[in-house]
DSSP file (Angstrom, degrees, kcal/mol; ACC not computed):
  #  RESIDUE AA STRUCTURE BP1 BP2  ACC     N-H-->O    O-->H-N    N-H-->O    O-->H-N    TCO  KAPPA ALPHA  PHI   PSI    X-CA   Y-CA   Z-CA
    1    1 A X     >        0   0    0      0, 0.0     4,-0.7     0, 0.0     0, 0.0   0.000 360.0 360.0 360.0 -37.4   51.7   71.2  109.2
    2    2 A X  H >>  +     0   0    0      2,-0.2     4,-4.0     1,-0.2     3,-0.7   0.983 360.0  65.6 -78.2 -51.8   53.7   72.9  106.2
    3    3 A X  H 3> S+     0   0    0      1,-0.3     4,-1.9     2,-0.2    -1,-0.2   0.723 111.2  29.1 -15.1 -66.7   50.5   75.4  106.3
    4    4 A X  H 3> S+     0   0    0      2,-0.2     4,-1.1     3,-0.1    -1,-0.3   0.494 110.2  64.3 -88.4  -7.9   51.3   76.8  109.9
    5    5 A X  H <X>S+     0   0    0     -4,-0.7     4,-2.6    -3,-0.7     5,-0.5   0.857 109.7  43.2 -93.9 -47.4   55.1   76.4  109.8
    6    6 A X  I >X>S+     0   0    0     -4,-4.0     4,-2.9     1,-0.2     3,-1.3   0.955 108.7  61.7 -42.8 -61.5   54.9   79.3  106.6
    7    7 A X  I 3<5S+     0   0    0     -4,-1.9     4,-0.4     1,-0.3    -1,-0.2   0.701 101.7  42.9 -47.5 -40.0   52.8   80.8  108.7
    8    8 A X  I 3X5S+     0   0    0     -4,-1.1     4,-3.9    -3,-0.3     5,-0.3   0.802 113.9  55.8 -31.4 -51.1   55.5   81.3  111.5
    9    9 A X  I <X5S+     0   0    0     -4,-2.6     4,-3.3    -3,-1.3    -2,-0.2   0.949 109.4  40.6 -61.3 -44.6   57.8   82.3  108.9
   10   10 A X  I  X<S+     0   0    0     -4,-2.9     4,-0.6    -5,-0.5    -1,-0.3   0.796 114.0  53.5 -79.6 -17.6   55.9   85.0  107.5
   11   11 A X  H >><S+     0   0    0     -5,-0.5     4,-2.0    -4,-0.4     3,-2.0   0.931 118.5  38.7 -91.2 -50.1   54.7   86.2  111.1
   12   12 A X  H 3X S+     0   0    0     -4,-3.9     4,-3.0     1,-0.3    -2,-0.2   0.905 112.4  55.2 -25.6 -56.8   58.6   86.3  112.1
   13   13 A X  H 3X S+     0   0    0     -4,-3.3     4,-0.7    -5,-0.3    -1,-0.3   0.722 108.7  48.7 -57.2 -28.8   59.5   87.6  109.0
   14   14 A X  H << S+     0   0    0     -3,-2.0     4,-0.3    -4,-0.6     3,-0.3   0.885 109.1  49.5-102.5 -29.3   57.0   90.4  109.5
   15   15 A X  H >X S+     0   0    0     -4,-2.0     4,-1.8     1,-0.2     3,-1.7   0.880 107.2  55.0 -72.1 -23.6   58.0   91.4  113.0
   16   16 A X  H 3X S+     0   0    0     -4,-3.0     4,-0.7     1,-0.3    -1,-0.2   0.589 107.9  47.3 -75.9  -5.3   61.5   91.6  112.1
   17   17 A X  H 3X S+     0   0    0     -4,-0.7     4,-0.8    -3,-0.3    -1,-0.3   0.416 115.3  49.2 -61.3 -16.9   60.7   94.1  109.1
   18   18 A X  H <> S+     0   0    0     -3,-1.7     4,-1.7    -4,-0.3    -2,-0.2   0.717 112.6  47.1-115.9 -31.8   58.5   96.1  111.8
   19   19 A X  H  X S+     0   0    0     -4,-1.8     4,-2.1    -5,-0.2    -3,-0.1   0.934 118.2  44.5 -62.3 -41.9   61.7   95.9  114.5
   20   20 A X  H  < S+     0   0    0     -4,-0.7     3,-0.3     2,-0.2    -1,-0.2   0.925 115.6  43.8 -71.6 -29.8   63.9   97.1  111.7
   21   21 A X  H  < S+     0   0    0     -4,-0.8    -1,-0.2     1,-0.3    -2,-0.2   0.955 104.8  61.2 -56.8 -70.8   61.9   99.6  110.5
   22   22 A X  H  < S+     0   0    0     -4,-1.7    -1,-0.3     2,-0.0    -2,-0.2   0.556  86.6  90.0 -40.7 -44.7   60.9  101.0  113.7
   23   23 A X  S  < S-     0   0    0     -4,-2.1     2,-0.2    -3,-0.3     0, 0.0  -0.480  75.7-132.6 -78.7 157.1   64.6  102.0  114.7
   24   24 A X        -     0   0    0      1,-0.1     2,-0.4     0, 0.0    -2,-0.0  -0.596  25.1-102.9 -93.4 153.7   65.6  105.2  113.7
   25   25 A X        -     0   0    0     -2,-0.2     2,-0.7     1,-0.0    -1,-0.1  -0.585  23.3-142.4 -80.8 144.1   69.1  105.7  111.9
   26   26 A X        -     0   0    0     -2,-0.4    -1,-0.0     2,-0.0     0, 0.0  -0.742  16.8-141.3 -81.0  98.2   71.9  107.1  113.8
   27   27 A X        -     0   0    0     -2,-0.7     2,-0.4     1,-0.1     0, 0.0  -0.504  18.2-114.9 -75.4 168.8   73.8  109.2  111.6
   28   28 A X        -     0   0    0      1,-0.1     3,-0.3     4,-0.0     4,-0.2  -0.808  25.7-174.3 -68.8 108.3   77.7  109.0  112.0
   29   29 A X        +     0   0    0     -2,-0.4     4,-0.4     1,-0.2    -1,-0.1  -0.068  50.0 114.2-101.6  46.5   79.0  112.4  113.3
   30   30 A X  S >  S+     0   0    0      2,-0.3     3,-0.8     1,-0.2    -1,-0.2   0.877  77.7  46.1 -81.2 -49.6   82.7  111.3  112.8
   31   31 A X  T 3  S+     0   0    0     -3,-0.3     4,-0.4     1,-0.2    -1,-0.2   0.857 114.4  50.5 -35.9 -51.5   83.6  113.6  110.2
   32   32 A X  T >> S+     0   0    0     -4,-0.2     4,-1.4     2,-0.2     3,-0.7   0.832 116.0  44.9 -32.1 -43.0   81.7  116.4  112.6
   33   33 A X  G X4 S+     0   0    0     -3,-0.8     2,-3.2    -4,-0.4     3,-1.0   0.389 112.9  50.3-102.6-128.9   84.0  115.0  115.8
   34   34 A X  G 34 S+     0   0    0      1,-0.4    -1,-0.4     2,-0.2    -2,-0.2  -0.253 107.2  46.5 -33.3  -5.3   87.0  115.0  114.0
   35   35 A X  G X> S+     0   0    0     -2,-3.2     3,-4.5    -3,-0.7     4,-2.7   0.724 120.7  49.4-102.1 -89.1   87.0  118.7  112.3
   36   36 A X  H <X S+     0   0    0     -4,-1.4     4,-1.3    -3,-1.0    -2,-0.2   0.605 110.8  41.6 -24.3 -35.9   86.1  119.6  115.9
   37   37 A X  H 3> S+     0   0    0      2,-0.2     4,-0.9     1,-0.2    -1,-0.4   0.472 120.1  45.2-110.5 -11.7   88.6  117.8  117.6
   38   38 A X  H <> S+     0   0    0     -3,-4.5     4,-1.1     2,-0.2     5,-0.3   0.712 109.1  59.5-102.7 -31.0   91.6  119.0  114.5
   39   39 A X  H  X S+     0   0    0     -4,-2.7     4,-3.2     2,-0.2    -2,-0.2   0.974 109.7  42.9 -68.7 -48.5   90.0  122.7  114.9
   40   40 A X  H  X S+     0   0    0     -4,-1.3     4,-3.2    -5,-0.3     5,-0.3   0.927 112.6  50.2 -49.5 -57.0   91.2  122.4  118.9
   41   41 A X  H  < S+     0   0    0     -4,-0.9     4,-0.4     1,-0.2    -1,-0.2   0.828 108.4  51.0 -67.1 -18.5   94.3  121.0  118.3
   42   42 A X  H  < S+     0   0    0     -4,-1.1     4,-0.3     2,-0.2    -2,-0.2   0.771 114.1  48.8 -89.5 -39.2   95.0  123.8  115.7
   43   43 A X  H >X S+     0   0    0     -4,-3.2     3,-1.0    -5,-0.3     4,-0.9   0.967 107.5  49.8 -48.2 -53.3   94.0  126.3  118.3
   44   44 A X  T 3< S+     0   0    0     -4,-3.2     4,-0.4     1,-0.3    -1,-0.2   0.567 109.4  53.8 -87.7  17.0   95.8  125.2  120.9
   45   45 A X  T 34 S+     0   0    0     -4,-0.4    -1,-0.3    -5,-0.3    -2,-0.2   0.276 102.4  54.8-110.2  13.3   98.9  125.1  118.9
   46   46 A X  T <4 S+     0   0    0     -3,-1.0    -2,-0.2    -4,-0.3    -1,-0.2   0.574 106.3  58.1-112.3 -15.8   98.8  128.4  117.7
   47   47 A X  S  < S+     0   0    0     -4,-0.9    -2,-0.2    -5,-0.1    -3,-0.1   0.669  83.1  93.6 -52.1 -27.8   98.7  129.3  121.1
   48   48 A X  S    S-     0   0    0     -4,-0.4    -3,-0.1     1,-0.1     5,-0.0  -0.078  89.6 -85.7 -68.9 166.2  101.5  127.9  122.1
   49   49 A X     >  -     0   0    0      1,-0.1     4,-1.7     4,-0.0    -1,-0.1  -0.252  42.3-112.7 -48.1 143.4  105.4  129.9  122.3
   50   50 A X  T  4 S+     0   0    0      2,-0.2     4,-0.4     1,-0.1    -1,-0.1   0.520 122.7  51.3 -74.2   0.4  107.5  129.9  118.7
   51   51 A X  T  > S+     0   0    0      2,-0.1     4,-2.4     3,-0.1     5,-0.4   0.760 109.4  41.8 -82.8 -59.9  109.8  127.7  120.7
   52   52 A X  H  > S+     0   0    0      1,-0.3     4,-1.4     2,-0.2     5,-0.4   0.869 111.2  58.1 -60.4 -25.8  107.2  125.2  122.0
   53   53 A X  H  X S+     0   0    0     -4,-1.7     4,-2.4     2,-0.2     5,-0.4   0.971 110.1  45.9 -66.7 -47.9  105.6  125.2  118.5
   54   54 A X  H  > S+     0   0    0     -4,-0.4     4,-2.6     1,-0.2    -2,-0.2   0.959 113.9  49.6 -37.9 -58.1  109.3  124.0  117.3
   55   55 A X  H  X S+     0   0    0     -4,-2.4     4,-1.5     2,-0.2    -1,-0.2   0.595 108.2  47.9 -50.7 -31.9  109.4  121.7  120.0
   56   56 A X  H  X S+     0   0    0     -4,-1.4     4,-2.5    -5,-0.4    -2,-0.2   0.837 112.9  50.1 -86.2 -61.9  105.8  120.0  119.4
   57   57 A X  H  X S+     0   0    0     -4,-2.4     4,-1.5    -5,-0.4     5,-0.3   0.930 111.2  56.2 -39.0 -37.4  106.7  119.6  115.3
   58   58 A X  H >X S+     0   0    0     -4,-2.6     4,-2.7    -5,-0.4     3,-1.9   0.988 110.2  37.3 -56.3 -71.6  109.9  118.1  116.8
   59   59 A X  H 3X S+     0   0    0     -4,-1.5     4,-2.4     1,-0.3     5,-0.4   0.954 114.8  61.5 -48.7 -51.5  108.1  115.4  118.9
   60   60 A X  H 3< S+     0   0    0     -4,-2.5    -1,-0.3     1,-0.3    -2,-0.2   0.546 109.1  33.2 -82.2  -5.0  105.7  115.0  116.1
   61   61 A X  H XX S+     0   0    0     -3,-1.9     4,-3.0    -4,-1.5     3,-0.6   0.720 117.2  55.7 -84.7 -32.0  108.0  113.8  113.1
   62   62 A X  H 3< S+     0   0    0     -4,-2.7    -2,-0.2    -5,-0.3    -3,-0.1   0.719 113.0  40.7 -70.2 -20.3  110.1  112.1  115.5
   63   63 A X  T 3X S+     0   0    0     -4,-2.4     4,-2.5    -5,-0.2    -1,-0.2   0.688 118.3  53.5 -81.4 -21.6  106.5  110.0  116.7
   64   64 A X  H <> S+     0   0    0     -3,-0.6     4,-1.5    -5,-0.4     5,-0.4   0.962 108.5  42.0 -83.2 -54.3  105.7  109.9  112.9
   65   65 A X  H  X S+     0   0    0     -4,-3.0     4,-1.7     1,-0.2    -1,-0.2   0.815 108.3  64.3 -72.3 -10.5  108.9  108.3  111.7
   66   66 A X  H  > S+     0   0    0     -5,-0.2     4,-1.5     2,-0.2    -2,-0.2   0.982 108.5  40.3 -40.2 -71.3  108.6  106.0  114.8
   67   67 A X  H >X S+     0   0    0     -4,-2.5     3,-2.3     2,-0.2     4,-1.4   0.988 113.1  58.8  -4.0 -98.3  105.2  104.5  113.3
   68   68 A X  H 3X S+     0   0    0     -4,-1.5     4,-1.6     1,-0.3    -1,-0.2   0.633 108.0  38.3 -17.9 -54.1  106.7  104.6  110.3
   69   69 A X  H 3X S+     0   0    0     -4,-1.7     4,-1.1    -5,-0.4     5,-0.3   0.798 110.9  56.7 -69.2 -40.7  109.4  102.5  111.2
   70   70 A X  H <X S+     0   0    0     -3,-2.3     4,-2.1    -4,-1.5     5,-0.2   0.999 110.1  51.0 -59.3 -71.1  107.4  100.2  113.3
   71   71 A X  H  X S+     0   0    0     -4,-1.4     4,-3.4     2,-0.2     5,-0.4   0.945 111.2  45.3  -8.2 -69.9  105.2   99.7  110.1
   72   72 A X  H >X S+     0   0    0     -4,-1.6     3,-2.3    -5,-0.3     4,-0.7   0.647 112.8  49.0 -73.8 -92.3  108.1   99.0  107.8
   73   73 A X  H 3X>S+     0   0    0     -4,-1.1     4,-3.4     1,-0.4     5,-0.6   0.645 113.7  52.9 -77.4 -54.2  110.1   96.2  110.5
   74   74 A X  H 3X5S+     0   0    0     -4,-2.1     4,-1.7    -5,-0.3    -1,-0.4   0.923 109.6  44.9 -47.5 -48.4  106.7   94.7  110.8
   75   75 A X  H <X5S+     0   0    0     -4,-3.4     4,-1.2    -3,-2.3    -1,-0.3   0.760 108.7  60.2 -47.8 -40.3  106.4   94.3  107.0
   76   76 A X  H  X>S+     0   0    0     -4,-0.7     4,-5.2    -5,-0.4     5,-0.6   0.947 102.7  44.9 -53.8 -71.7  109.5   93.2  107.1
   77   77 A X  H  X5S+     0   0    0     -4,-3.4     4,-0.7     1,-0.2    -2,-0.2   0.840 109.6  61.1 -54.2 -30.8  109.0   90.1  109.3
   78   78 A X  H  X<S+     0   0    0     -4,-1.7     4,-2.4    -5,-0.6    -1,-0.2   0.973 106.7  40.0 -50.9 -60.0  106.1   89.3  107.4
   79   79 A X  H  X5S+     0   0    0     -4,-1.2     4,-2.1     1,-0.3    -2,-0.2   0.859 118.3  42.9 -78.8 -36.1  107.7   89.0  104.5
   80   80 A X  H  X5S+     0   0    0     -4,-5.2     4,-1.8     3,-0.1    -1,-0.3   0.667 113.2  62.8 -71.2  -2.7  111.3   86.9  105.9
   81   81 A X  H  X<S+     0   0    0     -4,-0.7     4,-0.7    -5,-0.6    -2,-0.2   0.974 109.3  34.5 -75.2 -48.1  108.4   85.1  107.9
   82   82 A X  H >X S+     0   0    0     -4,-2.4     4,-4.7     2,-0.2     3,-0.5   0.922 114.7  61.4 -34.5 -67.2  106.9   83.9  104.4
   83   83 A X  H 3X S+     0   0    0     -4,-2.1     4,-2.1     1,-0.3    -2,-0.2   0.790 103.8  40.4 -14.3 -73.8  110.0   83.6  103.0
   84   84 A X  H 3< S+     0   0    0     -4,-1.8     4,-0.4     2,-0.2    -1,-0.3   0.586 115.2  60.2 -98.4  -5.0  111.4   81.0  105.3
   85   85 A X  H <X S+     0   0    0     -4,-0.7     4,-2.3    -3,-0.5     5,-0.5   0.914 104.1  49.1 -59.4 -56.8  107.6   79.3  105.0
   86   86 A X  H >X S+     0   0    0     -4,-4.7     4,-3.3     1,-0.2     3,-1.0   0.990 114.4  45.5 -46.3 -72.4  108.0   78.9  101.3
   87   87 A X  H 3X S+     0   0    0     -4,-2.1     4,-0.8     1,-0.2    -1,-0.2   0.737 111.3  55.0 -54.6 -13.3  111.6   77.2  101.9
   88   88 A X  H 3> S+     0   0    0     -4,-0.4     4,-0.6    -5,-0.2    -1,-0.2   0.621 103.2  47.8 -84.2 -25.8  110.2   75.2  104.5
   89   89 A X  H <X S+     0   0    0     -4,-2.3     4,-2.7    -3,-1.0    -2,-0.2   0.834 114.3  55.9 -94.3 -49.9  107.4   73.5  102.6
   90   90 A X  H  X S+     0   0    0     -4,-3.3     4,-3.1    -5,-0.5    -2,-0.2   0.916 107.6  43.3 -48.2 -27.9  110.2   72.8   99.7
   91   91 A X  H  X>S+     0   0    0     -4,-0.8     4,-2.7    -5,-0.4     5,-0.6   0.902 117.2  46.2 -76.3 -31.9  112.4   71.2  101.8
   92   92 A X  I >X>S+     0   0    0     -4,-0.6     3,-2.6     2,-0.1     4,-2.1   0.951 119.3  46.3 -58.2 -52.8  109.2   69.1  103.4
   93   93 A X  I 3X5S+     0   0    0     -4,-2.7     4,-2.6     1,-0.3    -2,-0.2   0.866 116.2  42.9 -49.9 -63.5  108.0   68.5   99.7
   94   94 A X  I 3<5S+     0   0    0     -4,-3.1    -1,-0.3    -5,-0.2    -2,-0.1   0.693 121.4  36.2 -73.0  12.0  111.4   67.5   98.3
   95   95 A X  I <<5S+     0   0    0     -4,-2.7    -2,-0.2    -3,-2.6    -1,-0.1   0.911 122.6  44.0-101.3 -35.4  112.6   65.1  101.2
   96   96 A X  I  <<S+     0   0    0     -4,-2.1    -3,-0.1    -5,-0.6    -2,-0.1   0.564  87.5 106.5 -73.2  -8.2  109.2   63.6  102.0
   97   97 A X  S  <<S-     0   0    0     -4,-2.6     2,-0.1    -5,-0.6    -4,-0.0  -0.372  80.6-111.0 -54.9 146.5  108.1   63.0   98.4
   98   98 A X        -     0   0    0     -2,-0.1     2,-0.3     3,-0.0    -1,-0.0  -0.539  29.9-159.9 -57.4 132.2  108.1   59.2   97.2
   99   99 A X        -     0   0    0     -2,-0.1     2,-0.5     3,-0.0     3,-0.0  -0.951  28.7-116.5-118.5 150.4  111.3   58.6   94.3
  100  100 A X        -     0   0    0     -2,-0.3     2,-0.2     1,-0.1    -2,-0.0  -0.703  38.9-105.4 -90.3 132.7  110.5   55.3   92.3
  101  101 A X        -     0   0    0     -2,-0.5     2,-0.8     1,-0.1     3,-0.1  -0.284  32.8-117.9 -51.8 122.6  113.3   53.1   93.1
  102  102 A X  S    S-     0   0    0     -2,-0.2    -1,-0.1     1,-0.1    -3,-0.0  -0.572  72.4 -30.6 -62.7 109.6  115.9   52.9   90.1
  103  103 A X              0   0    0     -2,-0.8    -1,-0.1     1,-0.1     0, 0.0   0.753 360.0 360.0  48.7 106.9  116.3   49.0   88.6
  104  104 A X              0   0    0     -3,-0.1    -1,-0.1     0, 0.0    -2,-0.1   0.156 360.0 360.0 -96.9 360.0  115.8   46.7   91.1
């Protein structure tokens, strides 16, 4: 019995080495896409008017410090969110703790 249940293992074992093998790698062409796709945007934004160029930089610190600000409020709540966890387990610890009764 122990004989043929290794034997299972190792015949499993060997088609899934033969599966893995047998696919080819994919390489990631995300660095590729992403040069490509920054090369376009840099095109069409030299295309644009010296007004509309202003006008896109405009939008695009005013989106940045949006983020930005959304980031930091979130961080923020995180952190009074802790905050008021941490005061909240002291107050459970000290009212629900045992005190040994003084002199009975």
């Amino acid at each position: 019995m122990n004989n043929q249940n290794n034997q299972d293992w190792e015949r499993r074992f060997q088609e899934l080495e033969a599966e893995i093998n047998s696919e080819p790698e994919q390489p990631t062409n995300l660095p590729k896409q992403f040069e490509k796709t920054f090369t376009q945007l840099k095109q069409w934004f030299n295309k644009l008017s010296t007004p509309a160029q202003v006008v896109v930089g405009i939008v695009g610190v005013v989106l940045v410090f949006s983020v930005v600000n959304s980031v930091l409020k979130l961080v923020a709540s995180l952190l009074s969110i802790t905050i008021l966890a941490v005061v909240l387990y002291g107050l459970y610890k000290f009212f629900m703790t045992p005190r040994p009764h003084q002199g009975d």
